[in-house]
Biotite code that builds the C-alpha atoms (Angstrom):
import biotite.structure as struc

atoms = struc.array([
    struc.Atom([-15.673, 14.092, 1.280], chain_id="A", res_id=1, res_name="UNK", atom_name="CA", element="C"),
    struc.Atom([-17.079, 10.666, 1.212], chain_id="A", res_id=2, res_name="UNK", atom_name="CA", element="C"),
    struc.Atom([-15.526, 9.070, -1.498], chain_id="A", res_id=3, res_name="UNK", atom_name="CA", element="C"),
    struc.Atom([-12.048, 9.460, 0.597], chain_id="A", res_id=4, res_name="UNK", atom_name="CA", element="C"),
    struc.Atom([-13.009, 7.376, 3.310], chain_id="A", res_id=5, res_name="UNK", atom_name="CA", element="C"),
    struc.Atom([-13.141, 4.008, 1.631], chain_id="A", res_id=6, res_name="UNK", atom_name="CA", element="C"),
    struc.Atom([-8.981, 5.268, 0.368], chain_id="A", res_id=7, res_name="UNK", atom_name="CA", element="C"),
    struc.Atom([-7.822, 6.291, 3.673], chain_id="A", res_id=8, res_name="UNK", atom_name="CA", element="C"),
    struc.Atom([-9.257, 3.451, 5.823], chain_id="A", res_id=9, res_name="UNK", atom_name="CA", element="C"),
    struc.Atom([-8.024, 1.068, 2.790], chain_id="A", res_id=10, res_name="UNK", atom_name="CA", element="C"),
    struc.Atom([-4.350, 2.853, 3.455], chain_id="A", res_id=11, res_name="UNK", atom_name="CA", element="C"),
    struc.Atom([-4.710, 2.839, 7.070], chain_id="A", res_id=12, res_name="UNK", atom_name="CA", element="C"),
    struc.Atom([-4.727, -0.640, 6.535], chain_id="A", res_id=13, res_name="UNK", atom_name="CA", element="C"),
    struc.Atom([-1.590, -1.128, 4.206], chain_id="A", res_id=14, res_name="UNK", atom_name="CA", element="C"),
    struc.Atom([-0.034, 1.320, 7.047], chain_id="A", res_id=15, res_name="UNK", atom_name="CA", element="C"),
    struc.Atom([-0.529, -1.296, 9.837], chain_id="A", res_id=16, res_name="UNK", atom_name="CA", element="C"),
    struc.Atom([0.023, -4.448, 7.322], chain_id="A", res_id=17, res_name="UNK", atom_name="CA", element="C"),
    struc.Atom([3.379, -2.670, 6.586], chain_id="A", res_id=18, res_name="UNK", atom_name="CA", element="C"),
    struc.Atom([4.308, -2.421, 10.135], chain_id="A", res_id=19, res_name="UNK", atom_name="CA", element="C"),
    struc.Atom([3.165, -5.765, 11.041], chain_id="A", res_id=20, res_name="UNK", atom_name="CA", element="C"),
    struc.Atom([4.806, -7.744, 8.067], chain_id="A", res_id=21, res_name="UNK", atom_name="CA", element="C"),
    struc.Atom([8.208, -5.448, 8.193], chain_id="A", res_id=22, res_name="UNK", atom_name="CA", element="C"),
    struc.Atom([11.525, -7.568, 8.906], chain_id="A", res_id=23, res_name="UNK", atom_name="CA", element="C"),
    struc.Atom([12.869, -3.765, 10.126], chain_id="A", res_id=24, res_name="UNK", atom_name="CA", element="C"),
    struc.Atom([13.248, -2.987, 13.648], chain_id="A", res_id=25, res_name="UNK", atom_name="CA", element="C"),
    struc.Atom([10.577, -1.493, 15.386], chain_id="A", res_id=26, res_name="UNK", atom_name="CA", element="C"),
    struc.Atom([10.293, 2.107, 14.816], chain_id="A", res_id=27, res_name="UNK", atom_name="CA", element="C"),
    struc.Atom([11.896, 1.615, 11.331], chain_id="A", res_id=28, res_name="UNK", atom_name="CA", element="C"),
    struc.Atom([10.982, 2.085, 8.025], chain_id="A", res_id=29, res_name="UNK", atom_name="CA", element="C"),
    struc.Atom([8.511, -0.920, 8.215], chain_id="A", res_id=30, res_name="UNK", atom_name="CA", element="C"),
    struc.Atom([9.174, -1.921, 4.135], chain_id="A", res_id=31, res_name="UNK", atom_name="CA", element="C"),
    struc.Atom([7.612, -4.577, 2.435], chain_id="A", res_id=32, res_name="UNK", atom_name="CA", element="C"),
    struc.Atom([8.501, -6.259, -1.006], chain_id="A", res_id=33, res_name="UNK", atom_name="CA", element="C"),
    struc.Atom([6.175, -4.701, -3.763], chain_id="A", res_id=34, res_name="UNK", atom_name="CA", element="C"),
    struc.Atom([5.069, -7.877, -4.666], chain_id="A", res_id=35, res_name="UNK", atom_name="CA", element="C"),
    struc.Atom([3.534, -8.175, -1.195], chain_id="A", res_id=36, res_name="UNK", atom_name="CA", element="C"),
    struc.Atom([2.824, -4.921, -1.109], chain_id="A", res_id=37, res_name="UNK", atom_name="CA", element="C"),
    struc.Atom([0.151, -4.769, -4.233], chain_id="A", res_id=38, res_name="UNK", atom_name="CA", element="C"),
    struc.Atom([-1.044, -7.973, -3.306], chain_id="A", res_id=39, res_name="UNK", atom_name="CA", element="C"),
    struc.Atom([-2.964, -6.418, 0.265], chain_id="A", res_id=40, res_name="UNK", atom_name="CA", element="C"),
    struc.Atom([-3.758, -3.595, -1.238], chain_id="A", res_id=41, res_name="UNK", atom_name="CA", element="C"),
    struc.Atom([-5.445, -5.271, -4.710], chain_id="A", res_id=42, res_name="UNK", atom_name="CA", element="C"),
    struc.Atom([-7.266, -7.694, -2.224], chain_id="A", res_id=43, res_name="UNK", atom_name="CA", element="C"),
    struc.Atom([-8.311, -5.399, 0.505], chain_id="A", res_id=44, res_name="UNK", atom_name="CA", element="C"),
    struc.Atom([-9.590, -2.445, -2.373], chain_id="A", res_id=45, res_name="UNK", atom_name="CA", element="C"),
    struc.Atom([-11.122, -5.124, -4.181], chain_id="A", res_id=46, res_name="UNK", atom_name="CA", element="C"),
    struc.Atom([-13.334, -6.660, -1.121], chain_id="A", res_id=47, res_name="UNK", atom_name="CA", element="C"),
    struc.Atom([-13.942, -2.823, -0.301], chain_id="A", res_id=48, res_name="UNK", atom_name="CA", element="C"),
    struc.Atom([-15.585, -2.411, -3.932], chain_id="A", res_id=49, res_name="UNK", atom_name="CA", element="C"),
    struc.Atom([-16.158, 1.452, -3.568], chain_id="A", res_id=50, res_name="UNK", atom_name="CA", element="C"),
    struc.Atom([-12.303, 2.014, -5.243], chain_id="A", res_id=51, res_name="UNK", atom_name="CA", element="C"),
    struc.Atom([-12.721, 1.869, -9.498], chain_id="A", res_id=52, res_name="UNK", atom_name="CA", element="C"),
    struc.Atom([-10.261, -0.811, -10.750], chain_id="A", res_id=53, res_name="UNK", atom_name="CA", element="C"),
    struc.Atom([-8.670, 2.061, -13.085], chain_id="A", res_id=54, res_name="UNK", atom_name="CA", element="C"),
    struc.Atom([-7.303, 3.839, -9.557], chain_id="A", res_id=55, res_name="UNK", atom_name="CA", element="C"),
    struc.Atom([-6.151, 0.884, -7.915], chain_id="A", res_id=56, res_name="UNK", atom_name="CA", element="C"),
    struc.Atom([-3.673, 0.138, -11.108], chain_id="A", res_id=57, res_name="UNK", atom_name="CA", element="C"),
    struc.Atom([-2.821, 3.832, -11.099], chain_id="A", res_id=58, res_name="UNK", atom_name="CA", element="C"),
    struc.Atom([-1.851, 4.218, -7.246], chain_id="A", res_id=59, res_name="UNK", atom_name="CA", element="C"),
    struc.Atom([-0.167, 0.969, -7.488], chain_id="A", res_id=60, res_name="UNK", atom_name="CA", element="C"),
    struc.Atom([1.763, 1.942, -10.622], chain_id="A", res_id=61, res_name="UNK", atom_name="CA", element="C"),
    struc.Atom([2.905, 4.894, -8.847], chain_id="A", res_id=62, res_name="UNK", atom_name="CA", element="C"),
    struc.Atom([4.039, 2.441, -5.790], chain_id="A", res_id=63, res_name="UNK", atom_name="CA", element="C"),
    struc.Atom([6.190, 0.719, -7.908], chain_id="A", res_id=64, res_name="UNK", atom_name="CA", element="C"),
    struc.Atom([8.374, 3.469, -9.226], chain_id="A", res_id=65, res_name="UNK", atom_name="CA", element="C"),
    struc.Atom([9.148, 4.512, -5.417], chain_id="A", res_id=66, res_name="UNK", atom_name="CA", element="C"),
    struc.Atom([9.519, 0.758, -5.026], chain_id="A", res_id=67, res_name="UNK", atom_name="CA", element="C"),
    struc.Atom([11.936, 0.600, -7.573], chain_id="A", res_id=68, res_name="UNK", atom_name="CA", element="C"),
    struc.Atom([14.312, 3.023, -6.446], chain_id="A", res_id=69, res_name="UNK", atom_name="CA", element="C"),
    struc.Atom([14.362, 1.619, -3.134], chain_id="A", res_id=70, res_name="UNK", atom_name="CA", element="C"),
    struc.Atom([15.174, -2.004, -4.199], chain_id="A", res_id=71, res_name="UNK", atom_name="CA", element="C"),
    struc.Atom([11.669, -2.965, -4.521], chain_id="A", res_id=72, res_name="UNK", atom_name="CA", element="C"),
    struc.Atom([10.739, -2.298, -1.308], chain_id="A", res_id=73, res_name="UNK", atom_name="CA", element="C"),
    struc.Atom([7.676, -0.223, -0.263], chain_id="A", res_id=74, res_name="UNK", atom_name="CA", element="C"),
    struc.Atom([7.690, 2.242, 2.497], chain_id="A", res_id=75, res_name="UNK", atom_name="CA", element="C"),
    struc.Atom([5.374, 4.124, 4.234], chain_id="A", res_id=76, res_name="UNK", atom_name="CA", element="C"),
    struc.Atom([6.108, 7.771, 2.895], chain_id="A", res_id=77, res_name="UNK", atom_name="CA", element="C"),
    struc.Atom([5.455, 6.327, -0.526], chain_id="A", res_id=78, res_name="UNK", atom_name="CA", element="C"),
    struc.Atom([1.675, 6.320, 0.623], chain_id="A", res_id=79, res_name="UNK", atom_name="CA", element="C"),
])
């Protein structure tokens, strides 16, 4: 399906941001604050242009409730 390529390259992304921006050991959990978190992925989805504004706020609304039961830290099973 075309329309999921632009999303999974976009999170394929936030997948190796994650694990290069992580303070865990490698191997680890590779979290990153929220803040930092929605930041990448607002500015990487918004120079892709093919994801609708509407579904950015709505993935990244869904981020932040994982984020905020794991002290406002994102992992990468919560994408």
């Amino acid at each position: 399906i075309p329309c999921l390529y632009p999303l999974q390259s976009l999170l394929s992304s936030m997948k190796h941001a994650c694990e290069i921006l992580t303070e865990d050991p490698e191997g680890g959990a590779a979290r990153i604050p929220f803040e930092t978190f929605s930041f990448l992925y607002s500015y990487l989805a918004g120079i892709d242009g093919d994801i609708p504004g509407d579904d950015i706020k709505v993935f990244l609304r869904k981020i932040k409730e994982e984020a905020d039961r794991q002290n406002g830290m994102v992992l990468l099973r919560n994408f």
